[in-house]
Backbone as a printed PyTorch tensor [residue, N CA C, xyz], in Angstrom:
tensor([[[  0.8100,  -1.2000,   0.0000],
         [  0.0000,   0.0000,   0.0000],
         [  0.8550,   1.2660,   0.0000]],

        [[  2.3700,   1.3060,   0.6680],
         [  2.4570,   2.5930,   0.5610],
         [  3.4050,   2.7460,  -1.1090]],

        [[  3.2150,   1.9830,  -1.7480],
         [  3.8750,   2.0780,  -3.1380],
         [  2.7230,   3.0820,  -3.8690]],

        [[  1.0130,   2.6450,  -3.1630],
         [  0.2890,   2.7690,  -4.0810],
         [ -0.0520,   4.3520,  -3.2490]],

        [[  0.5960,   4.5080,  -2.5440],
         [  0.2000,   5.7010,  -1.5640],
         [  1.4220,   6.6920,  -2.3790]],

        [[  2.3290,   6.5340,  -2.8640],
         [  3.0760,   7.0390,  -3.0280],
         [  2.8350,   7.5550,  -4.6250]],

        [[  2.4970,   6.8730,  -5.4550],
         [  2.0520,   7.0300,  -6.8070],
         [  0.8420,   7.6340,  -7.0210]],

        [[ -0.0270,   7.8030,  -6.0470],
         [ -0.7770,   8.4750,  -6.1810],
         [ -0.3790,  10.1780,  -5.2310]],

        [[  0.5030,  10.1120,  -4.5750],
         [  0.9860,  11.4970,  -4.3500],
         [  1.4630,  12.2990,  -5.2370]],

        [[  2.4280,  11.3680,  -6.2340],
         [  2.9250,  11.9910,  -7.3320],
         [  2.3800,  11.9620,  -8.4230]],

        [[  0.7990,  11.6970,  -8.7470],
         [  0.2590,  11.9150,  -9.5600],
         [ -1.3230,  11.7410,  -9.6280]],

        [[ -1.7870,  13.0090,  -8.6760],
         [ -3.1510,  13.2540,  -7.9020],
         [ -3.8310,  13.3850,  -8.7630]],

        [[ -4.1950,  13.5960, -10.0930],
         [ -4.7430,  13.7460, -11.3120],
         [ -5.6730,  12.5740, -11.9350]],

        [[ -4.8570,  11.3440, -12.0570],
         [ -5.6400,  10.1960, -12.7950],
         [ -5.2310,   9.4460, -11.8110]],

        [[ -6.5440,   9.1830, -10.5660],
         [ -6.8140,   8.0310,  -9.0790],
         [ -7.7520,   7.2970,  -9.7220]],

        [[ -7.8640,   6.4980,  -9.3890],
         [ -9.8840,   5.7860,  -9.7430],
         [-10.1590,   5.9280,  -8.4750]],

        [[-11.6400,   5.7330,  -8.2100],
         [-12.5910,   5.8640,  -6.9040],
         [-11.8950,   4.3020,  -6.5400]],

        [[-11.4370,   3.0870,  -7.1250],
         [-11.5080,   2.0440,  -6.4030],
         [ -9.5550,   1.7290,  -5.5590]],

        [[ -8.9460,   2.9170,  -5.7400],
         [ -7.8080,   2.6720,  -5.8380],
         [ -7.5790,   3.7680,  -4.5500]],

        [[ -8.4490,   5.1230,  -4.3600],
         [ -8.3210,   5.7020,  -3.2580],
         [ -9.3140,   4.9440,  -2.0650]],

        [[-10.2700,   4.3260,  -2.0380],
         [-11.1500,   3.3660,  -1.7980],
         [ -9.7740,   2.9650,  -0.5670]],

        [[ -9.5070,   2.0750,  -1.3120],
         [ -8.2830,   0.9690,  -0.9430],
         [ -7.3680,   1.2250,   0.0830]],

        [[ -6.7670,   2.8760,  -0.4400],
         [ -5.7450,   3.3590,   0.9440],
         [ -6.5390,   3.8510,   1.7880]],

        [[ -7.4310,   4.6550,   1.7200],
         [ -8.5650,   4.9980,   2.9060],
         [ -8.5800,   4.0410,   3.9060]],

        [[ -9.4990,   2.9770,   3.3960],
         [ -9.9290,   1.7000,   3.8860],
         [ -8.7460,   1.1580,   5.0390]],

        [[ -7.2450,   1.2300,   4.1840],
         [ -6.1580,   0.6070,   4.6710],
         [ -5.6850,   1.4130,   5.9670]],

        [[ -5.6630,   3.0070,   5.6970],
         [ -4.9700,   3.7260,   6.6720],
         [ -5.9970,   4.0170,   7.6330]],

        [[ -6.9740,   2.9860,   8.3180],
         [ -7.9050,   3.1610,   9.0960],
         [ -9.3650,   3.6750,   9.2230]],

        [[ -9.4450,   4.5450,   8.1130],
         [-11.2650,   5.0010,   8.0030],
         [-12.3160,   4.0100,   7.5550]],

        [[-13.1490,   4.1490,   7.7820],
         [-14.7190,   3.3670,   7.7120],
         [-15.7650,   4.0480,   6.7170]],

        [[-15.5940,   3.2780,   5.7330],
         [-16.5770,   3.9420,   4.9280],
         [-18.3940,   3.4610,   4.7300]],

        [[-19.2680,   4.6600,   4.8670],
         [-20.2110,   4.4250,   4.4160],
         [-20.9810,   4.9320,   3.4240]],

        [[-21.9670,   4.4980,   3.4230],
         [-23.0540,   5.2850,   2.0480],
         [-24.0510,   6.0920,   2.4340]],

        [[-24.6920,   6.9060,   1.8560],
         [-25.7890,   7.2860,   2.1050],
         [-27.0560,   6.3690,   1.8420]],

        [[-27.9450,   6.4870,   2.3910],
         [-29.0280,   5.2670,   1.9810],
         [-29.2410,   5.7750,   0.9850]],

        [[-29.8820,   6.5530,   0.1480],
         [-30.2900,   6.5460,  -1.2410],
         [-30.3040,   8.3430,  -1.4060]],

        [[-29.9460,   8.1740,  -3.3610],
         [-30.3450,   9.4730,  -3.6550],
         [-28.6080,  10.0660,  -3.7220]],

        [[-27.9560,   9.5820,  -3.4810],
         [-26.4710,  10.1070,  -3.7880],
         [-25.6150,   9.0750,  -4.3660]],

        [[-24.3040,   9.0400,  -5.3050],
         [-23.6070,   8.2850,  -5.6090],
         [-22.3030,   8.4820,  -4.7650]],

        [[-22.0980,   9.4160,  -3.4350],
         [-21.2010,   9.9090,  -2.7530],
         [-20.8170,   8.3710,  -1.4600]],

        [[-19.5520,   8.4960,  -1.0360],
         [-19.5590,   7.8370,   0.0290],
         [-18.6540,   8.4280,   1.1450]],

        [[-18.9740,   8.4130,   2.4770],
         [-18.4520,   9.1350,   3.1140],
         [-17.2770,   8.2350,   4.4340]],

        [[-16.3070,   8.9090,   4.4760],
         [-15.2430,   7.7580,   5.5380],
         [-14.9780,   8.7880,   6.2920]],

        [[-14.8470,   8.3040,   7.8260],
         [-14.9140,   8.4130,   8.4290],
         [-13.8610,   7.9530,   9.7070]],

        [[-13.4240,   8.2180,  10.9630],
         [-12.6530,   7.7100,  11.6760],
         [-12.9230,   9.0000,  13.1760]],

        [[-12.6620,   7.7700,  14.3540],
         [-13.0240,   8.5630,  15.5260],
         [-11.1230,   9.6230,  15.8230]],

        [[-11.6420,  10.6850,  16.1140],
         [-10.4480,  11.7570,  16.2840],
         [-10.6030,  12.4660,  14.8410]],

        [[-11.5270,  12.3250,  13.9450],
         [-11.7120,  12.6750,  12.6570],
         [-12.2580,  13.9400,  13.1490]],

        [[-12.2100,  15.5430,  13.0250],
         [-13.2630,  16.0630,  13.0830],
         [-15.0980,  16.2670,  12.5200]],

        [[-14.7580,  15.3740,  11.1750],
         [-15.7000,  15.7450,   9.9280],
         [-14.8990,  14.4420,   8.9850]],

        [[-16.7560,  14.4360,   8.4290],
         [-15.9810,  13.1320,   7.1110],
         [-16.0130,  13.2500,   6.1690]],

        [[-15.1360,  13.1110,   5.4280],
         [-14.4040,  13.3770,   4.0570],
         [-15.1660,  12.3830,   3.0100]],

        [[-15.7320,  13.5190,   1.9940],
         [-17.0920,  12.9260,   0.9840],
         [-16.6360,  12.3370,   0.0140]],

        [[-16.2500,  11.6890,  -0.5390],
         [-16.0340,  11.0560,  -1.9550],
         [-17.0390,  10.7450,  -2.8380]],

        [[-16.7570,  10.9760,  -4.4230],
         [-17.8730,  10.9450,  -5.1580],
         [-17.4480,   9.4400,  -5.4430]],

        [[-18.3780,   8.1350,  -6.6630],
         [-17.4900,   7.1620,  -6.6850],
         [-17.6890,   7.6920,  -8.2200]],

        [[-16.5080,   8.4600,  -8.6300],
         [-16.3860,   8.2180, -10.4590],
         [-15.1800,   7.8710, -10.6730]],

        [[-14.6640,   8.1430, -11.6380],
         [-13.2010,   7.4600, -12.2250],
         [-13.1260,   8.1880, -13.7200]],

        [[-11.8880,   8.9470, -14.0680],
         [-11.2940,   9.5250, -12.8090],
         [-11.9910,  10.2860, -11.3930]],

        [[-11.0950,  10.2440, -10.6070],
         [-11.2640,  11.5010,  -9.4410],
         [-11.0450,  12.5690,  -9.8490]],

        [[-11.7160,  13.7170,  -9.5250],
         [-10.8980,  15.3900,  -9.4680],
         [ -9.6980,  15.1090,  -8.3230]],

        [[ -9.0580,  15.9220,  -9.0080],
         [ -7.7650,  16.4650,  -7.9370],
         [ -7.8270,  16.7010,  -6.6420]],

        [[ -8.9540,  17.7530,  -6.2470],
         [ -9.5090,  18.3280,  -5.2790],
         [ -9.7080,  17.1650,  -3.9520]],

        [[-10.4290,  16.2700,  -4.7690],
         [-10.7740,  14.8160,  -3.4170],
         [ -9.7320,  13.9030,  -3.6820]],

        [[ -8.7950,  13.8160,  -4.2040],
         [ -7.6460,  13.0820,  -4.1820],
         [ -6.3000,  13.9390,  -3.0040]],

        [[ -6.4470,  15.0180,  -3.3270],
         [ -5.4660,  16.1720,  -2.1750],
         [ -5.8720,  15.6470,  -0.7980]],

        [[ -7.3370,  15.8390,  -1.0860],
         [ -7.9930,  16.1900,   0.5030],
         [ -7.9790,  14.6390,   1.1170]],

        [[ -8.1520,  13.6980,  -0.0300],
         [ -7.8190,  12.4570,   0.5690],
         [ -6.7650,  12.2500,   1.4440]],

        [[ -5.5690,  12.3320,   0.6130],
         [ -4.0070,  12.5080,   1.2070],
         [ -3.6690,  13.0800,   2.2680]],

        [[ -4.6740,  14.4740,   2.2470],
         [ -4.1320,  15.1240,   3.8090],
         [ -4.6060,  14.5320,   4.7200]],

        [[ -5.9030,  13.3250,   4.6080],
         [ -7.0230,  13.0600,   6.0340],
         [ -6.0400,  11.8160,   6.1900]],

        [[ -5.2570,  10.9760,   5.2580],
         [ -4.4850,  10.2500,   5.7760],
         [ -3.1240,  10.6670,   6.4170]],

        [[ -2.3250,  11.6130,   6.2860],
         [ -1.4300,  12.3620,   6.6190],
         [ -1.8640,  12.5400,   8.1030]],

        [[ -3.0960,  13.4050,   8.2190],
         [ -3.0620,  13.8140,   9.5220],
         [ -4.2630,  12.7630,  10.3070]],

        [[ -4.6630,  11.9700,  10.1420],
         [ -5.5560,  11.0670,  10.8520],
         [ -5.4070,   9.6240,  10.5970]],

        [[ -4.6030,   9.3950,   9.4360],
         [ -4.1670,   8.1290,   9.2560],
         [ -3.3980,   7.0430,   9.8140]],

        [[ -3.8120,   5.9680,  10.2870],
         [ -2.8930,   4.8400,  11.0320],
         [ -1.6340,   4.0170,   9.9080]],

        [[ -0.9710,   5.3020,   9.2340],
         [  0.0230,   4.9590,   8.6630],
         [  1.1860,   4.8850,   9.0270]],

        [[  2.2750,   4.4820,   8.9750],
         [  3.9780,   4.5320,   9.2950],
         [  4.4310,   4.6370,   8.1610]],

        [[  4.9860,   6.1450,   8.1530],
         [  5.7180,   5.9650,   7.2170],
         [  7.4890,   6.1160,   7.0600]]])
């Protein structure tokens, strides 16, 4: 994971939803859905202030690929 953590730092542009999915998942957050009426999913983690929305398309915007990176940076059960 941190190969795939790393390739996607250096190139925040073209992520898929199933590939940021993956490190989320890995560096400790809990993801859920909304029950209906959105294609968004939201992860989550306790010490989180707020949870970080993800749309599921492919590509990602930049924007939720950054903001991804920072919620693992600063809330993530990573070693790096």
């Amino acid at each position: 994971m941190e190969k795939l953590l790393g390739k996607i730092r250096n190139n925040p542009k073209d992520v898929s939803y199933e590939d940021l999915d993956k490190l989320l998942r890995w560096a400790g957050f809990t993801r859920r859905t909304q029950r209906s009426g959105t294609s968004h999913f939201f992860y989550s983690k306790p010490g989180c202030p707020y949870p970080l929305t993800i749309p599921k398309k492919n590509p990602l915007k930049e924007v939720y690929v950054k903001q991804a990176i920072q919620f693992i940076d600063e809330y993530g059960d990573v070693e790096e």
